[in-house]
N, C-alpha and C positions, 0 to 999 in steps of 0.2 A: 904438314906444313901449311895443308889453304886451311885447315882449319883454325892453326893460330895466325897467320895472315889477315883471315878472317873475323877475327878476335882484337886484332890489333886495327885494323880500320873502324870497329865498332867500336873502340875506346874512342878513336879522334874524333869521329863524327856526335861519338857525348859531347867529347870535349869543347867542340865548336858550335855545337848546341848548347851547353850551359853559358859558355863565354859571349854569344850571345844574348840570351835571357838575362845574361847580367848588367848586360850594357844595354840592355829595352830597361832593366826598371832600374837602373838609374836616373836619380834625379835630373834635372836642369841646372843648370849653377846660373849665379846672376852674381854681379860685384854693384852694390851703389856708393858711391861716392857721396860724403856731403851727409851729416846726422842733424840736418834742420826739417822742419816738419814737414817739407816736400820730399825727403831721402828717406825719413822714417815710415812717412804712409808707402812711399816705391815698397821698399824693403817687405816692410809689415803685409802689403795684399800679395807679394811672391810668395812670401813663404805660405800662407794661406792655400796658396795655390798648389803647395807640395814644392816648393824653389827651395835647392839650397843658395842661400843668401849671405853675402858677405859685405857688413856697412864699414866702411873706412869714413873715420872723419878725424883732420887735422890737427883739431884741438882735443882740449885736456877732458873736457864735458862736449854732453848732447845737447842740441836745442836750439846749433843756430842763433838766429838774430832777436829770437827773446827778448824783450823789455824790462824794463827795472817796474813796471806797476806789478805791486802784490796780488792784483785781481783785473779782470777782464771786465768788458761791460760787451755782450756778446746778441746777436740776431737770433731770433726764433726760429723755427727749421723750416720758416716760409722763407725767410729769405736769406740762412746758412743753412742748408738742408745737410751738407757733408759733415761741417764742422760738429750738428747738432748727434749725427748717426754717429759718430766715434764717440761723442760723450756718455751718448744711453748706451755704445757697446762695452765702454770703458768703465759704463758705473759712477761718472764724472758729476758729482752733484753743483746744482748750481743753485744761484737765491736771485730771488724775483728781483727786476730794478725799480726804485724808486721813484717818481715822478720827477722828482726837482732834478734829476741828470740827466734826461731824456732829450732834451735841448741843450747846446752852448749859452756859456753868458759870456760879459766880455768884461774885460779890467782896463775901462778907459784913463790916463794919466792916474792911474790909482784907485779908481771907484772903482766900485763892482756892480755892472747892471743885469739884471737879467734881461731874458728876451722881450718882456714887457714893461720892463722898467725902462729900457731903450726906447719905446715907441713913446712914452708919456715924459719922460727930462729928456731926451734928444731925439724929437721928431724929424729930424733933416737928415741926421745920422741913418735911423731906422727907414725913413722914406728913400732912402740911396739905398742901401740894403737890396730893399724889396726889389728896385727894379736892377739892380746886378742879377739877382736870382731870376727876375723875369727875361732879360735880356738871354740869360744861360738857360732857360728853360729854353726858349725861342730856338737858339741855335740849337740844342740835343734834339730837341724834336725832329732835323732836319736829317739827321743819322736814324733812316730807317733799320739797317741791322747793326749794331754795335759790334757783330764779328767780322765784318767789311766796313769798316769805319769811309774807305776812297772809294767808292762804289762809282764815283762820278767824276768828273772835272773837277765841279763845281766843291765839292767837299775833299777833293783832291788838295786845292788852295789852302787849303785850312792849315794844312801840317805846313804852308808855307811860312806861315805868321805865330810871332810868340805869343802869348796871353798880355803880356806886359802892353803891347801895341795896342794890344783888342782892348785892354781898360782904359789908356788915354783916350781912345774915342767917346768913350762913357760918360768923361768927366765929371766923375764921383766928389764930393766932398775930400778935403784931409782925413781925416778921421774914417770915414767908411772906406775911403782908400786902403787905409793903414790896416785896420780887420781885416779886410779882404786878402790884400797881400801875404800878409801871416795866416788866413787859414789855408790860403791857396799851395805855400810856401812847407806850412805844417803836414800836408798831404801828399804833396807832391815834391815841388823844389820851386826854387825862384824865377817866378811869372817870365823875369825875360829867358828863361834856360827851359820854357816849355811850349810842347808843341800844341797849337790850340784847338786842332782836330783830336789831339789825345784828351786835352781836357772835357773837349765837346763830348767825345766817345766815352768817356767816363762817367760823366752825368748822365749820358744816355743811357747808359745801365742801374744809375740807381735812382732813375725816374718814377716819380711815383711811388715811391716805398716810403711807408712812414715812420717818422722816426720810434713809434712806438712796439714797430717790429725790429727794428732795428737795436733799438738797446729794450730787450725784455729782459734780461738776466744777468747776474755778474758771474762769474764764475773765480771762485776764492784761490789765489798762488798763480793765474794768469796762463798764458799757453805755455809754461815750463811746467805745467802739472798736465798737460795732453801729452806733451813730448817724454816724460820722465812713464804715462800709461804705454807707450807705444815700446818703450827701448826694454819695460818688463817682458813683451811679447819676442822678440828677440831673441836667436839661439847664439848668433857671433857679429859681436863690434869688436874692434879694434880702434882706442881712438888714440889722440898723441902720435896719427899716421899721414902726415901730410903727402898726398899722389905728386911724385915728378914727372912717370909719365904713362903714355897709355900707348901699347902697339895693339891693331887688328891684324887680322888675317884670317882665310876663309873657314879655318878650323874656331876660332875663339879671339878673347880677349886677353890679354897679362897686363896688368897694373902693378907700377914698378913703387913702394914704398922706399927710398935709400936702398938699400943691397938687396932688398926682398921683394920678389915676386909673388902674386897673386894669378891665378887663370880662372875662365869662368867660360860661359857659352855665351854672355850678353852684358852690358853693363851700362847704368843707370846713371848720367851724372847732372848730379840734386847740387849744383855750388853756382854761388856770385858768379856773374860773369868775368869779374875782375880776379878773382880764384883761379877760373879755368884758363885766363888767358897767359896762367903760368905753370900750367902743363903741357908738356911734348908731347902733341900726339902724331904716330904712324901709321896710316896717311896723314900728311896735316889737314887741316881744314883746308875748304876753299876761300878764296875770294871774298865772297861775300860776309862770309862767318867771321873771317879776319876782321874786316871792314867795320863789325857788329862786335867784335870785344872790343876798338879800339874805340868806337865811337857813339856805342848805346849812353845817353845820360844817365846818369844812378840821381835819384833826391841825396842832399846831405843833411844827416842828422847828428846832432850829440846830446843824450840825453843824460839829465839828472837829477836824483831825488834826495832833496833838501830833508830831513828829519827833525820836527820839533818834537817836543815834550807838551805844548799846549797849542793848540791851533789861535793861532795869534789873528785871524782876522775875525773869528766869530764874532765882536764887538761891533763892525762895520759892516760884514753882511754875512751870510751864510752860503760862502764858496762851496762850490761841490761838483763835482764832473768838470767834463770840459771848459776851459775859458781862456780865450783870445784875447791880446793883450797888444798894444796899438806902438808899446813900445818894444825895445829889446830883449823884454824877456820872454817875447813867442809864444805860445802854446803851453800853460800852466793846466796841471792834473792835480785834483783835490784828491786824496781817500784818505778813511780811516786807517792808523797804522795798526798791524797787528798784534801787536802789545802794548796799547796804549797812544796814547798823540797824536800823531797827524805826519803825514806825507804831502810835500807838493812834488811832482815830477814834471819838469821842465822840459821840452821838446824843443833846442833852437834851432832852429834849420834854415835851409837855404842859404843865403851869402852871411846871415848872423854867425852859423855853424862856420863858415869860413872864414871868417875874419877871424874866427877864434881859435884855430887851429895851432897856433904858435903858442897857446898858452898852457903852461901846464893843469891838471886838474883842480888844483888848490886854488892856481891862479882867477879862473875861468868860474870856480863857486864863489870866491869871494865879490869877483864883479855882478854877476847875478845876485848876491846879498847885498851886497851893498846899495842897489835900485829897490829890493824889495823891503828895505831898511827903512827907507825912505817912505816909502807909502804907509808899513805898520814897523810902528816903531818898538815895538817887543819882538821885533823877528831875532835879533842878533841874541838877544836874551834867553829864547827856546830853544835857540839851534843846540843841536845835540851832534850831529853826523851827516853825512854826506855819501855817494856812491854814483861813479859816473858810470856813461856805456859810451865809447866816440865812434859811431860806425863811417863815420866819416876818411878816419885814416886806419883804421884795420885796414891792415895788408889784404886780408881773406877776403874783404867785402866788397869797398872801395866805395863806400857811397848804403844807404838803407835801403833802397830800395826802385825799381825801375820805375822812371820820370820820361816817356819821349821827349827829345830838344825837336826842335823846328827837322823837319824834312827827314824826322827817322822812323815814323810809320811807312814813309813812303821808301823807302830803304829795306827796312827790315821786318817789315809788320807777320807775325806767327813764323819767323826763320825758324826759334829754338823748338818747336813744336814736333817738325819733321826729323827723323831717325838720322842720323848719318852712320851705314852699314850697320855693326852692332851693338851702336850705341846711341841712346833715348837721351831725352834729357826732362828734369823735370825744376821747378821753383818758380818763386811769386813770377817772375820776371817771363816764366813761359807762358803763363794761363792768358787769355785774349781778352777774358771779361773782367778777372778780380786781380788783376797785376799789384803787388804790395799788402798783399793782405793774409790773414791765416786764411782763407777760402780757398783763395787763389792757391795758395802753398800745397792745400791738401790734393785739391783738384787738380793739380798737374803731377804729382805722386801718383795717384790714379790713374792717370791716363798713361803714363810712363809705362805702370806697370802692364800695362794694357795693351802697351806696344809691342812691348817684349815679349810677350806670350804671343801674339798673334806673329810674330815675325819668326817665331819657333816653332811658329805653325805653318809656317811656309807661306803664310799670308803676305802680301802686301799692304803696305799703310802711309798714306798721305795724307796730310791736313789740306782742307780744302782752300786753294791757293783763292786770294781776294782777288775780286773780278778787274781785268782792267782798265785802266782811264774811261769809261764812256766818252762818246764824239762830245762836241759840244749840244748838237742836236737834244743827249740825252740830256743834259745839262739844263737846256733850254726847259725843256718837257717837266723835270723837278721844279724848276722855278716858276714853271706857270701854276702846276699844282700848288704851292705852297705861299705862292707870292714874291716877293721882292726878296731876295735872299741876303740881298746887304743891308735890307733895311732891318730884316730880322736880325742880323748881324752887329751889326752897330745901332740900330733905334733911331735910321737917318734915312737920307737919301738910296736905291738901289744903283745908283748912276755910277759907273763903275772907276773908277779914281785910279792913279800911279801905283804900281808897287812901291810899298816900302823898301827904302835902300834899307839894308842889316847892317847894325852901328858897330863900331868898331872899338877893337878893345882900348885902343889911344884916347878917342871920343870920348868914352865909356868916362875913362878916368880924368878925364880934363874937369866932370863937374860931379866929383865923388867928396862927399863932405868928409868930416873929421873923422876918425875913426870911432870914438866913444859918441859923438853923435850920433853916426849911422848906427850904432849896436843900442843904444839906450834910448835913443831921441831923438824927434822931428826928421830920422833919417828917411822914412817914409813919403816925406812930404815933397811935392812934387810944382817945383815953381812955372808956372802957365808957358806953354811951351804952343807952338803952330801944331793944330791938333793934327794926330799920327795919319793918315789915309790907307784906307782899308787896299790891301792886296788883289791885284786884277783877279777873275774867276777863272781867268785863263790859264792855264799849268804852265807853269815856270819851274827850269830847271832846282830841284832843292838846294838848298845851300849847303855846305859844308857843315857835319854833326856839331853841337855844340858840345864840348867836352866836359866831362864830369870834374874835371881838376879843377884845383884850387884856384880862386882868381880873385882879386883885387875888391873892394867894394864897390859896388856899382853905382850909379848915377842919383842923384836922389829925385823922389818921385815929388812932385810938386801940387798943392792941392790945385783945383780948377772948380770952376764954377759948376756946380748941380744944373746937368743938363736936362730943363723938365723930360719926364717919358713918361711913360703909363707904368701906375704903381704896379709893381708886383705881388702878389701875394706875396707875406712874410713868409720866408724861413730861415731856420736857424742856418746859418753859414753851415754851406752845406759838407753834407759827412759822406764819404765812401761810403756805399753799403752794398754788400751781396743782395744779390736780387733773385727773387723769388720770381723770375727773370720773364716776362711775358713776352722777349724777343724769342727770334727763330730760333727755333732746336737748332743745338750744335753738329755742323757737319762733318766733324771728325768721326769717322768710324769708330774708334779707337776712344773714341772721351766718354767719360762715367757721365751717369745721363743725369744726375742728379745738378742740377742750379751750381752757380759759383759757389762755393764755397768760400769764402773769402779767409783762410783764416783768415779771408774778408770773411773771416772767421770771427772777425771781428768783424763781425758785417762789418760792413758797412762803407762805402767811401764812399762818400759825398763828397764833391768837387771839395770842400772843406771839412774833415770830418779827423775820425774817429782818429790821429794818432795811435792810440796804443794800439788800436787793434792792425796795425800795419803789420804785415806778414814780417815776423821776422825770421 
């Protein structure tokens, strides 16, 4: 009897030795949510890491917010170092860029100027220009780190004030008005719906970068030919799976598909804020998080691409790359089509994109034809086809891409960054430096995954919180160093002036012109109004988020008299760009150490820049 007694406790104690051994090398499991290029880089470095990985995404295809251009026009690995390493992992060939794209042109009432064609037939134009970008240069400079944007009081102010305010004091020309608006609008969202510490912090990151790093290559089928590399690497998508909801608990995660469950050890969520704020999750969020789906601004965009059979302006000038357009038709992209013809891909964004929400697709191409009709009269003749993207009322997205409104740095600035229990989160909208771009998209997939593994490692991980408010003293101490901060601010007096009251949506619409005016014409123009008075340096409580929703046409902007200033050097309305980043090393533990990556991937944002390469 002890002998089989004996026999028989040596079986259990196999047995609870292999059953252990089993559960030591078993995997990890991870769930990410969201198959846009922020969920698919998460995804793709787990499983790398030995993760079994499970991507859920909504829709029918992978790719996210994708654009309709057939090709990219992308930054060198100085300044997309991320975007550039997935291409040479990928095998991702790209062709050099031209010179003649390098820079924006612009399509004033129908001409096409380039950047030097503007300084010699509209010198007043071009001379407003220069000192908008020197004024903008003035103020980024004043953002010593761009991952603390409110590092002070004094820059604290900043997110008090929209960008709209900060131009009436310029008192730009009409016309340079109107460019400006539209590149600002085409990058971002509309100047009054943004916060001007975001804008300032944005140029403060692609300070200095030339545009000749910035578009060195095109890359042929656009970021749906990065995303379609990454989903070959892939062992299990599921898509057509929209998440309703997500429970934790100390054991894991379950992600509930309609009747099906998923479970995992950790999970990734790579979606729109406007996505996520229609998943149930257990625990809910807190407070603040709520606060941050309901009230983060999104840019609005609807994008689309016209198809001729002959490029119908080659006669008048030789369109190509970006070019800004003074009236309603926003943000025009030239390329070669792929079989033949020509492409133009339209970007209308901001309040244009809104106004035009009610129209259907047919509706909405033919009013954009019928302005571009107008200027070359063989356009209706070549057209061939058509193909829209409205990211503006996708349910999933709610908007293209993260825009701070006034007072939501100082709200929300790196929230999505930090973990909540077992779950990371990643997309353009969480990255600090390349927000709306493929850089950003990639860079926060990275760091996600980054999370997750150190948090399975029993680690701890925090994004390092922005310092707060300095006294005024500190305040004081900046502006001695740097000079008069309002003057750099405005190109005036430092002498510190009323807050602006914040107008009201009734106001708004008491002096909003015609509809088809505002979208096509002189809607831009801005009749001489008691110039706007810069926002006290003193912190004032923020005002209530501006909302991403639809709203009415706004106020028309009135030209005003060219305030002499000191020229600025020319540059091309400027463009987002990843930056080959000469600010502080990033203090996340957790963050891949490589530069923005924008799918600022697209490099590039410049306060006025690159649309397509906007992280989609």
């Amino acid at each position: 009897m002890s002998a089989g007694w004996l026999r028989a406790c040596a079986l259990v104690v196999i047995g609870l030795f292999s059953a252990g051994a089993m559960a030591a090398s078993k995997p990890p499991t991870a769930i990410v949510i969201g198959g846009g290029l922020a969920g698919l880089t998460a995804a793709y470095e787990l499983q790398n890491k030995g993760w079994q990985v499970t991507l859920l995404e909504a829709k029918p295809g992978m790719g996210g917010r994708s654009g309709l251009a057939t090709s990219e026009w992308i930054g060198n690995s100085k300044t997309q170092p991320v975007l550039n390493k997935y291409l040479d992992t990928f095998k991702l060939s790209t062709l050099p860029a031209p010179e003649f794209v390098r820079s924006p042109g612009y399509l004033i009432d129908g001409e096409y100027f380039s950047a030097s064609d503007l300084a010699t037939k509209q010198p007043a134009t071009a001379e407003a220009l220069k000192r908008y970008e020197k004024t903008l240069d003035d103020l980024a400079r004043s953002i010593s780190d761009p991952e603390n944007p409110a590092a002070n009081s004094t820059l604290f102010a900043l997110d008090q004030i929209n960008v709209s305010n900060w131009l009436d004091k310029l008192q730009l020309p009409a016309t340079a008005r109107q460019l400006v608006n539209q590149q600002i609008r085409t990058r971002y969202d509309e100047p009054s719906r943004l916060s001007l510490l975001y804008f300032a912090q944005q140029t403060r990151v692609y300070r200095g970068i030339d545009d000749r790093d910035l578009r060195a290559a095109r890359l042929p089928g656009g970021s749906t030919v990065l995303a379609q590399a990454f989903v070959k690497q892939l062992k299990t998508i599921k898509t057509s799976s929209p998440v309703t909801a997500i429970v934790q608990d100390k054991d894991g995660v379950t992600v509930k598909v309609g009747g099906v469950g998923y479970q995992a050890d950790y999970l990734v969520m790579a979606v729109p804020l406007r996505a996520l704020s229609k998943i149930q999750m257990t625990p809910g969020l807190d407070n603040q998080h709520l606060a941050a789906l309901k009230g983060t601004n999104y840019g609005w965009r609807d994008q689309l691409m016209l198809k001729f059979k002959t490029p119908v302006w080659e006669s008048r000038a030789r369109m190509s790359g970006e070019i800004y357009s003074n009236t309603g038709l926003g943000m025009l992209w030239i390329e070669p089509a792929l079989k033949g013809g020509a492409n133009v891909v339209i970007n209308l964004s901001g309040d244009n994109a809104r106004l035009l929400q009610a129209f259907g697709d047919k509706q909405m191409v033919d009013q954009v034809l019928i302005r571009l009709h107008a200027f070359y009269p063989q356009a209706r003749g070549a057209f061939t086809g058509y193909e829209v993207r409205r990211y503006s009322t996708d349910a999933g997205t709610g908007g293209a891409y993260l825009a701070y409104g006034p007072g939501q740095i100082s709200k929300f600035w790196r929230l999505w960054e930090r973990p909540v229990q077992r779950v990371t989160f990643a997309g353009e909208h969480t990255d600090a430096l390349y927000p709306g771009t493929l850089e950003g998209a990639l860079r926060s997939g990275q760091r996600a995954a980054i999370q997750v593994q150190e948090m399975a490692a029993g680690k701890s991980f925090d994004v390092a919180k922005a310092a707060p408010v300095a006294a005024a003293a500190a305040a004081g101490a900046v502006a001695a160093n740097k000079g008069g901060f309002f003057s750099n601010l405005f190109g005036g007096s430092s002498d510190k002036p009323k807050a602006e009251p914040v107008k009201t949506e009734a106001k708004a619409q008491e002096s909003k012109p015609g509809f088809f005016s505002r979208l096509f014409g002189g809607g831009d123009e801005q009749p001489a109004k008691a110039a706007v008075k810069p926002a006290e340096a003193a912190v004032a409580p923020a005002p209530a988020p501006v909302p991403a929703a639809p709203v009415a046409p706004v106020a028309k902007e009135e030209p005003v008299k060219a305030a002499p200033v000191k020229a600025a050097p020319a540059k091309a309305a400027p463009v987002k760009k990843p930056v080959a980043k000469a600010e502080p090393a990033k203090k996340a533990p957790a963050k891949p150490a490589p530069a923005k990556a924008q799918v600022k991937a697209q490099p590039v944002k410049k306060p006025a820049a690159d649309a397509q390469a906007k992280a989609q």
